[in-house]
N, C-alpha and C positions, 0 to 999 in steps of 0.2 A: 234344611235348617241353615241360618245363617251362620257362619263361622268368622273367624279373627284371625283364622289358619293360613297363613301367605306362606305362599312357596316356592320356589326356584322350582326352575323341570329337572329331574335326577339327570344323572348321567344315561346316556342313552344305551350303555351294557346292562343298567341296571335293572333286574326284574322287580317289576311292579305289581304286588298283589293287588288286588280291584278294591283293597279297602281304602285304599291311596287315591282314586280313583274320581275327584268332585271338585266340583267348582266352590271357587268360595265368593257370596254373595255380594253385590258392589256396595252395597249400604256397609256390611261388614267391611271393606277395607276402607271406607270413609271412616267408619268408629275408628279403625285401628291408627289413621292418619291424625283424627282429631284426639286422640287420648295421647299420642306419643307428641304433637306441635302443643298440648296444653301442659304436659309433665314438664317440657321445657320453657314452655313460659312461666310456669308457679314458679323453676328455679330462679330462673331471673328474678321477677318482679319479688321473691322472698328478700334475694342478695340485696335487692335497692332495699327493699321495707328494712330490712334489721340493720344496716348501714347509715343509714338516715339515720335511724333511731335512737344513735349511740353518736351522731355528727359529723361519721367518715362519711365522706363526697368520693367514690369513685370518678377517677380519671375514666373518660371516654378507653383509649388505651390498655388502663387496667379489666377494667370491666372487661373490654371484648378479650384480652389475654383468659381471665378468670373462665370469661362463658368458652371457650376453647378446649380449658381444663376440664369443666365439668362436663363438657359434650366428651369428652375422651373417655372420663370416670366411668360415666352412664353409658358407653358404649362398652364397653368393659364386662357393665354388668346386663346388656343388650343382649352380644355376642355369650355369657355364659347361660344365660336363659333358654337361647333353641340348642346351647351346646352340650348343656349337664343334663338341662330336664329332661331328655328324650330320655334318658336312663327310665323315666318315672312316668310313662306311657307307654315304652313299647311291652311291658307286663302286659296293661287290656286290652293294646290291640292287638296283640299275638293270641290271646285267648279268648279274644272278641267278647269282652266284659263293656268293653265302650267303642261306638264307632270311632274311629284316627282324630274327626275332626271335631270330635264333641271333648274328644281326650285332652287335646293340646288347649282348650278354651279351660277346661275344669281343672286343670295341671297349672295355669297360669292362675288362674285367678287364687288357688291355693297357695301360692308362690310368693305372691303379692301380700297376701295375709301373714305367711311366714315371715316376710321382711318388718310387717308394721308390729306384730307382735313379738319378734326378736327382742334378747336381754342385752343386748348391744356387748356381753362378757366377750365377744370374738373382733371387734370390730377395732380395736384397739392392740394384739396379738399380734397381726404380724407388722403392726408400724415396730413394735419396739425392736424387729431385728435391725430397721435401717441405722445407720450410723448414726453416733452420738451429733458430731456436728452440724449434719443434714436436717436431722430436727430440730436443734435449737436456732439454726438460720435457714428455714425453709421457706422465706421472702427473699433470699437472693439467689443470683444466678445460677447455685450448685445447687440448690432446692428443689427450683422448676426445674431446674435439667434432671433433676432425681425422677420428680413424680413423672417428665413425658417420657421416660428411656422406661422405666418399668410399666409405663401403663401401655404405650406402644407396642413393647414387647410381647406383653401378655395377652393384647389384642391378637399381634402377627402369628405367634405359635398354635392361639387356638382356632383363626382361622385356617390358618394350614394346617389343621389334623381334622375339622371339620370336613373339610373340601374332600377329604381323601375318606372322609365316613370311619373316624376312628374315634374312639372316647376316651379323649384326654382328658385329665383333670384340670378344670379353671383354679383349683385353690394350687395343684404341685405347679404349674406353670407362674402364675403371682408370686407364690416362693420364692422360686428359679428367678424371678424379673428382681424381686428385692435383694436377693443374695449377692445376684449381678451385681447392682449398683452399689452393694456397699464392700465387696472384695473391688472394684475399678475405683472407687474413690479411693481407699486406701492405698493401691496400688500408684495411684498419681499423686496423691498427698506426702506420702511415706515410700516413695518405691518398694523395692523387693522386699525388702528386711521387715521381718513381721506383717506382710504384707496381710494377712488376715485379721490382724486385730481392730479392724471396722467392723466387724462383723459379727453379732451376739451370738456367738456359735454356740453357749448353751442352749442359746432359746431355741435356735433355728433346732437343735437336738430334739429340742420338746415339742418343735413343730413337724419336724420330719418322723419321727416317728411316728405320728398318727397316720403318714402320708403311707409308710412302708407295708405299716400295718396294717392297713384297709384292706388291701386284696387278701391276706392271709384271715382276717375274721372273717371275709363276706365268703371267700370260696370254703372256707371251715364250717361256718356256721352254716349255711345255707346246706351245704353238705349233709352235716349232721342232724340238721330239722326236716331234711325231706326225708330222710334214713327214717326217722321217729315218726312223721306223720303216715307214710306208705306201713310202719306196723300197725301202728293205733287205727287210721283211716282208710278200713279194708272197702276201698271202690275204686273198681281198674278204672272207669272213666275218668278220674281224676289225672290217672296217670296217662293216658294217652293225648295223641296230638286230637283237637278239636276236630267233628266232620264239618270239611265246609264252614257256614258262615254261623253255626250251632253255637249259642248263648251257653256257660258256664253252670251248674244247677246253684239253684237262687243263695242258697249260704254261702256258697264260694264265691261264687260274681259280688255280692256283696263281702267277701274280704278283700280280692283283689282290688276292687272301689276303695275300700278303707285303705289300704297299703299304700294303694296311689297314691292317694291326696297325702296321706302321711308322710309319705317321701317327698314329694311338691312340696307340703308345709315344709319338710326338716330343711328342705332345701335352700327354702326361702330365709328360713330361719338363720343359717349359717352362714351361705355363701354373701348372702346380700351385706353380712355386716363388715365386708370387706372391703368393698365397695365404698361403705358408709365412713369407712375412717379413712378413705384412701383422699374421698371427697373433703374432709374435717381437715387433712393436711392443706389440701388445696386450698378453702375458705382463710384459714389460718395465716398461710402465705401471701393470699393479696388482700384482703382482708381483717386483719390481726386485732385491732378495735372490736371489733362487733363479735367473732369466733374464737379468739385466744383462752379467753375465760367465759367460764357461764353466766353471763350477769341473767341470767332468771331465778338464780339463787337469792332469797330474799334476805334484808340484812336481820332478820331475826337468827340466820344460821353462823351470822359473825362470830360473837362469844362464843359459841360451840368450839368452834374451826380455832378462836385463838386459845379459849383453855386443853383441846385435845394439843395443837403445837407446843405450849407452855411446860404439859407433861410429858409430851416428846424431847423437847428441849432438855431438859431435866435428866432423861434417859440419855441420852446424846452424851450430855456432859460427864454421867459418871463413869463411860467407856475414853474418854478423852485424852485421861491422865495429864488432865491440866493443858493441853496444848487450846492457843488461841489465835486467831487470825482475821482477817478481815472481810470482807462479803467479797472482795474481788479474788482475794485468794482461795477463800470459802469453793466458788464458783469454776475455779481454776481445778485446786484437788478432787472436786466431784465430778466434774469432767473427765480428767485423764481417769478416775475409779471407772469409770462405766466403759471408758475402752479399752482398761485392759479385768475389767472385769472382775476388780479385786477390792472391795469393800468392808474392810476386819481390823484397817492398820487406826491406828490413834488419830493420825492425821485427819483421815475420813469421818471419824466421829468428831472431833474438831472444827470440822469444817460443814457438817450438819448441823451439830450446836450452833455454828453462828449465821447461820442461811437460814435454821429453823427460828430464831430468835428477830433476827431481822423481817421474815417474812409474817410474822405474827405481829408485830409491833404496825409494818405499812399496811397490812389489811385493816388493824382494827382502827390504825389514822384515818383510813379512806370509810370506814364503815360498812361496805360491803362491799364486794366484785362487782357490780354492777356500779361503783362509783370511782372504780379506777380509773385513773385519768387515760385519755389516749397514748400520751409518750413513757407514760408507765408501764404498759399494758403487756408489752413482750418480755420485759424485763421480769416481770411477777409470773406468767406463765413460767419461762422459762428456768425461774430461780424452782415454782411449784415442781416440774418437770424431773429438773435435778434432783430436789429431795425426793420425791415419791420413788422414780428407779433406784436412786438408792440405799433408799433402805430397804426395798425389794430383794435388791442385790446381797445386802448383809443382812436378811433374815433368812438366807437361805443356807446360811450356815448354820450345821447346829452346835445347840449349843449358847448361839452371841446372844440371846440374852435369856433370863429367867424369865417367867409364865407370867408374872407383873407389869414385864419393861414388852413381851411381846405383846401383848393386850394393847399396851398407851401405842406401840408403837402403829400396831395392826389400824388400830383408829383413827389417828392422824394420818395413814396413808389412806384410809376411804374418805376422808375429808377432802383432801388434796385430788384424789379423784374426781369425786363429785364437781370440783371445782376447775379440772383442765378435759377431760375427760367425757365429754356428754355430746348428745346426736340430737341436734333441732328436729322438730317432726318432720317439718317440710324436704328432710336431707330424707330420713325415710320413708317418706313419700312415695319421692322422683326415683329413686333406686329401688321401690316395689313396682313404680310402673314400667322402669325400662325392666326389672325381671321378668316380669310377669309376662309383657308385649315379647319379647323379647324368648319366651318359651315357644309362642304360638306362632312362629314363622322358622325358616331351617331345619325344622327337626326331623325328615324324611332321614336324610343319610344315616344318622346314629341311630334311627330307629330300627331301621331293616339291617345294621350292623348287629345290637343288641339282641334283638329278635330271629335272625336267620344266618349268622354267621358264626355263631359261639360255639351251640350245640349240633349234631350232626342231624340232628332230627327239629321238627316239627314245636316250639315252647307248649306245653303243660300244663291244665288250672294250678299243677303241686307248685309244678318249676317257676311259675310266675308266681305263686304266692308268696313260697316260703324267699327267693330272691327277694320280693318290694319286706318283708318284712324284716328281714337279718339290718339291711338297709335303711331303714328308717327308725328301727330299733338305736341300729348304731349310732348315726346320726344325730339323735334327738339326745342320744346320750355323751356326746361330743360336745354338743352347744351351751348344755348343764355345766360343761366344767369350763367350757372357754375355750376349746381345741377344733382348731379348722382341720374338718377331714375332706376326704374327695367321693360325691356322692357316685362319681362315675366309677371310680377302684372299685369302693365298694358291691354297686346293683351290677357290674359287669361281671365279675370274679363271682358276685353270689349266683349268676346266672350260668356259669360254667358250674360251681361246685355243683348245683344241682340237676345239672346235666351228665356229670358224672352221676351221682344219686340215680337218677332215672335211669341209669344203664345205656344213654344213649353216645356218651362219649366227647370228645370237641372237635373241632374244625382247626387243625395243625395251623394251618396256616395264619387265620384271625389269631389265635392265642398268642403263635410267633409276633402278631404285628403289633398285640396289644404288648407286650412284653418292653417291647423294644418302643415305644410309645414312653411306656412308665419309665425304661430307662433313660431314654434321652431328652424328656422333658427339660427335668432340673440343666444337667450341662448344657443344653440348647438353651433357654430362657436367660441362664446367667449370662453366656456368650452373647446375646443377641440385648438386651437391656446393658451389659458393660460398655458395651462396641456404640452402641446408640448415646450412650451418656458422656461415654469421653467423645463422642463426635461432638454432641448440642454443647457440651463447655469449649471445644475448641473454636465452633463458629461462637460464641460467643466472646471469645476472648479477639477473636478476628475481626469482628463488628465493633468492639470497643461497649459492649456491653455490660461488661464485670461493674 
């Protein structure tokens, strides 16, 4: 059969089960050449159509900078394609539910899907940990230096755990790359003193825990569900290693199939939308006419958008205690609120009042987002920006308002969403195709890691099931609330709990390295994106670039 399956030859210590074992067809890496050189010509030819469209003329210059960017983004999400997915194959080829090379084609193409049917609630999550000012001026110098030090980063860490056949997580790694750049910004902004408060260390809280969390449900659960299926599901074949090249009996090869693809989708689902806002920074940055705001928003959603402001506005005011000020000081107070994280005092509601009143009155001059002028255009995102985190920020105290004022307020922040906040199709596209391609080559190492180094014994129809299931459970229950998890914590940790479950134990050593893997990610990404970002602002400041 033809495959899409490209591969490096392993390491040459490494054993090779014979299911590893095929050629892959030359028309298949022509498909694979012409799908990956056409995902990047759609981006391009998108960037010119939608830039035209709105009157920005990219510079030769800019353009080739932009196309750079987005070759980095989408290698990004290249590299996590044959680095996470392998989690989400080596279940059927370890219990030969699917030959290797049919797996990694059916894992991508399910992958691809999870990215275009994504709610896009993740893909916007972990911009908000980067620093306030990074994203309000993420067209200058300290922007792009932001987005290449973390996306660099996150490249180099997951190739280097790659190589070594270890499954690291692409989302704690991106973490690690974003924490980096915004504890180094602060750090060279504001030296030592307070030197964290760049840094949304709540959010990053609400982010890291899902991060820590994963291996303790996937090795629990997974645990706990082969314990329950070995009572209720009294058939020893289940429990033992496969003979030979011996197919799965037909109700369980068909759950393993379903598990698979479920994991692949969830995958696709979450991981990709990271990608997708990392790209929306980037578009936004050289770009900012045509990406800053949605102009697909029709102006029939005007009045909406300025009476939901109006009774925000209103809300605003009655927390204020009369204090008043001007759109620049407005802009001023809601900035330093969001870096030091503190959103409750009168001033801040003062200073919403008059940002939210202001921006209500120039949307509805202009008639809709799609009729903001180009030299307006960063200014109205940005004021959008401001308001929406902060009142983010102060409704997460309780208490700040009654059941009335959080309703108006709840409202006017999904308008303001709607309006700075959205993913062109063509952005989830390109970022389903590079996952997708992107599944179907490299994944040899992480596969015979998952597969042959966790448990002491031989994987399981149980041990593969109930793993891809805890897994994609989780997962899919993640992307419902908006919370990047790591699809590799979790199917690797569920494949040990349930190795434990089977009686057959772990492999000391892999457990040792995943361990230490999970621990030095974060400090290694932060180190390595920091170190990269105050270099690319130093040569820039050297160049005369600034």
């Amino acid at each position: 059969m033809a495959t899409l399956a490209l591969d490096q030859a392993p390491a040459a210590d490494t054993p090779q089960p014979s299911r590893f074992d095929y050629k892959t067809h030359p028309i298949a890496r022509l498909l694979f050449a012409v799908l990956l050189a056409g995902g990047l010509a759609f981006a391009g030819w998108n960037v010119l159509t939608d830039t035209r469209g709105v009157g920005e003329e990219l510079a030769l210059g800019v353009f080739a900078f932009l196309g750079l960017a987005l070759l980095i983004a989408l290698g990004f999400e290249f590299v996590n394609g044959f680095h996470d997915t392998a989690n989400a194959v080596a279940t059927v080829i370890y219990t030969n539910s699917m030959p290797a090379h049919f797996a990694v084609v059916w894992s991508g193409f399910f992958n691809f899907l999870g990215v275009m049917f994504s709610s896009g609630a993740v893909a916007y999550s972990i911009i908000t940990l980067l620093p306030v000012d990074l994203i309000l001026n993420v067209g200058s110098a300290g922007g792009f230096a932001m987005i290449f030090a973390l996306l660099l980063a996150a490249v180099l860490w997951n190739l280097g755990t790659w190589y070594v056949g270890l499954p690291n997580s692409s989302s704690h790694t991106l973490i690690g790359s974003v924490l980096g750049v915004g504890f180094a910004n602060q750090l060279i902004q504001a030296g030592s003193r307070g030197g964290t408060a760049g840094v949304d260390w709540s959010q990053a809280q609400k982010v890291l825990t899902g991060l820590w969390m994963a291996p303790l449900i996937g090795f629990g659960a997974a645990l706990l569900l082969l314990f329950v299926m070995r009572a209720v599901v009294r058939r020893p074949d289940l429990y033992k290693a496969p003979e030979g090249d011996k197919a799965p009996p037909r109700g369980v090869r068909a759950l393993l199939i379903f598990t698979c693809t479920a994991v692949s989708f969830s995958h696709g689902s979450n991981d990709g939308q990271k990608g997708m806002g990392l790209i929306m920074l980037i578009l936004i940055g050289c770009a900012p006419t045509a990406y800053a705001l949605n102009r697909t928003l029709p102006a029939s959603a005007t009045p909406a958008f300025v009476q939901t402001a109006n009774t925000a506005t209103a809300v605003f005011d009655a927390h204020s205690r009369g204090v008043e000020m001007s759109t620049d000081q407005a802009r001023a107070t809601l900035t330093s609120a969001l870096q030091q994280r503190k959103a409750d005092t009168p001033q801040v509601f003062g200073a919403l009042e008059s940002l939210s009143r202001d921006l209500s009155g120039r949307v509805a001059g202009y008639g809709s987002l799609s009729k903001v002028p180009a030299e307006a255009t960063s200014n109205v995102r940005n004021d959008m920006y401001l308001v929406l985190d902060t009142t983010r920020l102060a409704t997460k105290k309780p208490g700040a308002f009654n059941e009335s004022e959080a309703a108006a307020v709840k409202e006017f922040q999904t308008k303001l969403e709607a309006g700075t906040r959205f993913i062109p199709l063509w952005v989830k596209i390109v970022v389903a195709i590079a996952l997708g391609l992107g599944t179907m080559i490299g994944w040899k190492r992480i596969v015979i890691t998952v597969g042959e180094r966790i448990g002491k014994q031989h994987m399981t129809y149980g041990m593969g099931a109930t793993a891809e299931l805890v897994a994609a459970a989780t997962i899919l229950s993640a992307d419902r609330f908006g919370l990047p998890v790591s699809t590799t914590h979790i199917l690797s940790s569920g494949v040990a709990g349930a190795s434990v479950a089977n009686g057959q134990g772990l492999q000391g050593r892999t457990i040792a390295q995943l361990a230490a893997a999970w621990l030095l990610t974060l400090p290694a990404a932060m180190a390595l994106s920091g170190g990269l970002y105050w270099l690319m602002l130093v040569a820039v400041k050297a160049y005369g670039l600034s």
